[in-house]
MDAnalysis code that builds the backbone (N, CA, C; Angstrom):
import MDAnalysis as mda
import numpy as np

u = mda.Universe.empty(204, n_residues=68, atom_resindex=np.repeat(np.arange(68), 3), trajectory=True)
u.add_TopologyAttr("name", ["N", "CA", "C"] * 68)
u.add_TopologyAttr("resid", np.arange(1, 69))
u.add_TopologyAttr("resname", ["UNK", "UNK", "UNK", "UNK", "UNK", "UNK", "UNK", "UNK", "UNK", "UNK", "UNK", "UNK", "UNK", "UNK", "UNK", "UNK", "UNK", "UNK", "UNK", "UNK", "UNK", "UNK", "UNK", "UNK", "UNK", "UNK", "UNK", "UNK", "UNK", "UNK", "UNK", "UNK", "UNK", "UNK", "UNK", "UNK", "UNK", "UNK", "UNK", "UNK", "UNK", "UNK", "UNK", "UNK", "UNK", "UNK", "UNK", "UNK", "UNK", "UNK", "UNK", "UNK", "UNK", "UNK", "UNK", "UNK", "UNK", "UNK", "UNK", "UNK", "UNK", "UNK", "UNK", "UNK", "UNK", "UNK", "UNK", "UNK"])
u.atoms.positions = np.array([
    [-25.138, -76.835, -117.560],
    [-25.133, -75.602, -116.804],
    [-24.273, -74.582, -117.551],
    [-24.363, -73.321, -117.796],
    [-23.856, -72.480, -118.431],
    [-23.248, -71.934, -116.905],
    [-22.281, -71.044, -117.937],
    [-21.193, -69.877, -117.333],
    [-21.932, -69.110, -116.090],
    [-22.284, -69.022, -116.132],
    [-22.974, -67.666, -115.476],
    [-24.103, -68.618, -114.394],
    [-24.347, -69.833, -114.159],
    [-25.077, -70.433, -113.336],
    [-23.627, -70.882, -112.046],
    [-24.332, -70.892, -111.276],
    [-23.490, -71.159, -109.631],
    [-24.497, -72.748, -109.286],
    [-23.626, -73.521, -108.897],
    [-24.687, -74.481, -108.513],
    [-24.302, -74.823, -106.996],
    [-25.287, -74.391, -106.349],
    [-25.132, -74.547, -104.722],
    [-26.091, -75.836, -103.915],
    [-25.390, -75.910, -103.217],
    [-25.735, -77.057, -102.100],
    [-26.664, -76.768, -100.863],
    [-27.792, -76.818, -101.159],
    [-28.321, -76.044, -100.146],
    [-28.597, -76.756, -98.912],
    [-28.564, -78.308, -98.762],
    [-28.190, -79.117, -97.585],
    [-27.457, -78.785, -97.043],
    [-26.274, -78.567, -97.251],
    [-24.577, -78.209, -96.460],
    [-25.111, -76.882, -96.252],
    [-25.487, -75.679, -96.932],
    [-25.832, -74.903, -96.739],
    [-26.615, -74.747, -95.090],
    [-27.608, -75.422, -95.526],
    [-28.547, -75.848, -94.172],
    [-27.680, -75.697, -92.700],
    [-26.922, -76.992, -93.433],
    [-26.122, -77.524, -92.382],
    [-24.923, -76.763, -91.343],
    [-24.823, -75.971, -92.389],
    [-23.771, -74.994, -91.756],
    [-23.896, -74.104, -91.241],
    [-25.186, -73.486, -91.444],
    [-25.985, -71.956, -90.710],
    [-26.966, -73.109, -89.369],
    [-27.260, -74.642, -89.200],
    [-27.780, -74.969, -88.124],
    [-26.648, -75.212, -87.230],
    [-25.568, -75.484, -87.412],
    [-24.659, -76.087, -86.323],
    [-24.192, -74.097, -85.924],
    [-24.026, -73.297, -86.221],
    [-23.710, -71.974, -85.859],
    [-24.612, -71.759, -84.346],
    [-23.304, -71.365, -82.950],
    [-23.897, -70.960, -81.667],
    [-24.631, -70.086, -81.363],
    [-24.199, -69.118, -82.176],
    [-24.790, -67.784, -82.129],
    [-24.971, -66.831, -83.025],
    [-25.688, -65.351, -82.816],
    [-26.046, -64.758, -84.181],
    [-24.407, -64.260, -84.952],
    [-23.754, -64.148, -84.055],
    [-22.341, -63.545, -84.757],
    [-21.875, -64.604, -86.110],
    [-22.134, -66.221, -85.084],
    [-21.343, -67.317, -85.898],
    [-22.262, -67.353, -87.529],
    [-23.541, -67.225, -87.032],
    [-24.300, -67.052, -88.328],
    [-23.713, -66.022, -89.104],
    [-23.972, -65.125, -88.763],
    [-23.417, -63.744, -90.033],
    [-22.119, -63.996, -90.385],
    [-21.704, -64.685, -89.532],
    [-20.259, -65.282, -90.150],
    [-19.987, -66.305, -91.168],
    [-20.905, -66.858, -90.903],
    [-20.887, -68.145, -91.519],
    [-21.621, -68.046, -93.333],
    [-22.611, -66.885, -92.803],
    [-23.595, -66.409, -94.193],
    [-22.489, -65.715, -95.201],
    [-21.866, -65.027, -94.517],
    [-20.557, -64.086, -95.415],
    [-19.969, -64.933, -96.073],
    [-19.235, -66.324, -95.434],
    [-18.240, -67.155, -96.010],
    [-18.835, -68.167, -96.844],
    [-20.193, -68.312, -97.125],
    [-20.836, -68.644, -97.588],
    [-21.010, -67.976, -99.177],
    [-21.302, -66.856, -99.218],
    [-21.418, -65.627, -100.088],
    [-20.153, -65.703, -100.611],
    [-18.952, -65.443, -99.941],
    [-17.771, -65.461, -100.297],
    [-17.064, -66.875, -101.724],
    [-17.403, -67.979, -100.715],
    [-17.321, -69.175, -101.340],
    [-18.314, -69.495, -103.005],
    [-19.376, -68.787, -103.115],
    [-20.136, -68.909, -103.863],
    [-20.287, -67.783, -105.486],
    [-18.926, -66.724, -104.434],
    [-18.778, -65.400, -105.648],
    [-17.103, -65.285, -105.939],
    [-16.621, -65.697, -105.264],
    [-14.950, -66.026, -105.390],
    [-14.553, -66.049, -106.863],
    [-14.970, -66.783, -108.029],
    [-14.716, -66.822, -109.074],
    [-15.650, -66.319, -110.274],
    [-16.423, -65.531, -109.593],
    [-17.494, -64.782, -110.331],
    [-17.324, -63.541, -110.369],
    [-16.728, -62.882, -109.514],
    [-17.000, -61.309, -109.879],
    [-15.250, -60.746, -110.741],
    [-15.792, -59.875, -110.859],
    [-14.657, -58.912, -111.909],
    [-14.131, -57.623, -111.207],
    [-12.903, -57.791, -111.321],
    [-12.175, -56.435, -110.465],
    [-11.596, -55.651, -111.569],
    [-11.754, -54.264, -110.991],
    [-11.314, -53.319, -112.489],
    [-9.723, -53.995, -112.746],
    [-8.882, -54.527, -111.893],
    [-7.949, -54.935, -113.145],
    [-8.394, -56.264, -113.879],
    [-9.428, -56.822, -113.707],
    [-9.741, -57.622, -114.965],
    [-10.062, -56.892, -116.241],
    [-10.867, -55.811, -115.817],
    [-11.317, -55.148, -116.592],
    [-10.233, -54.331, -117.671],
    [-9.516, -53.871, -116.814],
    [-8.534, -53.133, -117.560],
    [-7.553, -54.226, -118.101],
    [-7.340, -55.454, -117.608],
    [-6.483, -56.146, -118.474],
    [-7.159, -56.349, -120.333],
    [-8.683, -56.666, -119.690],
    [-9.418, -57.192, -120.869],
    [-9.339, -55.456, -122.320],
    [-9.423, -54.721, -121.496],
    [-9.707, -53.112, -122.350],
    [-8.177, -53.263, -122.981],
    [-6.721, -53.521, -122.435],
    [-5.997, -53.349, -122.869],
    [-5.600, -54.550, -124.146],
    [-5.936, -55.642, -123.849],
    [-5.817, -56.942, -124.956],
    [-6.973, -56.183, -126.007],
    [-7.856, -55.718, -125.980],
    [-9.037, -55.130, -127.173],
    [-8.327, -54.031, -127.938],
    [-7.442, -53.061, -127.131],
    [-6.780, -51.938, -127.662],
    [-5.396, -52.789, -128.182],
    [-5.129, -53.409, -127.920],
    [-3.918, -54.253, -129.018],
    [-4.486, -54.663, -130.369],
    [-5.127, -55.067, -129.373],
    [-5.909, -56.102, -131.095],
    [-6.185, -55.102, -131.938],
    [-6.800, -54.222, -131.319],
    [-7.564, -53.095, -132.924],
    [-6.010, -52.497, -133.247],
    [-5.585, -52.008, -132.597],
    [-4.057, -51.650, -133.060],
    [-3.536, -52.258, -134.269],
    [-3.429, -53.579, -133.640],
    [-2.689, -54.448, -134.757],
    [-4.172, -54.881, -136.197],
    [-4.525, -54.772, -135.975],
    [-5.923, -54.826, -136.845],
    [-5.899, -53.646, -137.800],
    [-6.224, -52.324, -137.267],
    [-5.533, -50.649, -138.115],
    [-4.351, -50.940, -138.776],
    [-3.286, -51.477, -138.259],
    [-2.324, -51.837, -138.834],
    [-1.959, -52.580, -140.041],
    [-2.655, -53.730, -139.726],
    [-2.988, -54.878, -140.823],
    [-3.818, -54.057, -142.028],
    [-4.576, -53.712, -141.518],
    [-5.895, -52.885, -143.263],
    [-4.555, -51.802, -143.745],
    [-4.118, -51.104, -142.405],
    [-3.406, -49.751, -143.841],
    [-2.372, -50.395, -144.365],
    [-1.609, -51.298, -144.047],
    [-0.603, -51.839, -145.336],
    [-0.894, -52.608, -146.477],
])
């Protein structure tokens, strides 16, 4: 399985949107579901900006390295 694949359970899945009382518990249950399944997948601009700032070091020190 590569990076970028999620591998979900769609029994438990099942299982967890059939035992739900009502439509609330469902949409509740679908969210934490979603939640559980993107938790370590998505990117927040300070990832982003951490990653932009380690790239702007590097070339820094890189410019650096060629002109001496």
């Amino acid at each position: 399985m590569t990076d970028n694949m999620i591998a979900i359970d769609t029994l438990s899945i099942y299982d967890r949107l059939k035992n739900t009382q009502n439509t609330d518990s469902l949409f509740h249950e679908i969210a934490e579901i979603f939640k559980e399944f993107t938790k370590d997948k998505l990117t927040t601009k300070s990832d982003i900006e951490t990653t932009r700032l380690m790239f702007q070091t590097d070339l820094e020190n890189t410019e650096s390295r060629l002109q001496s």
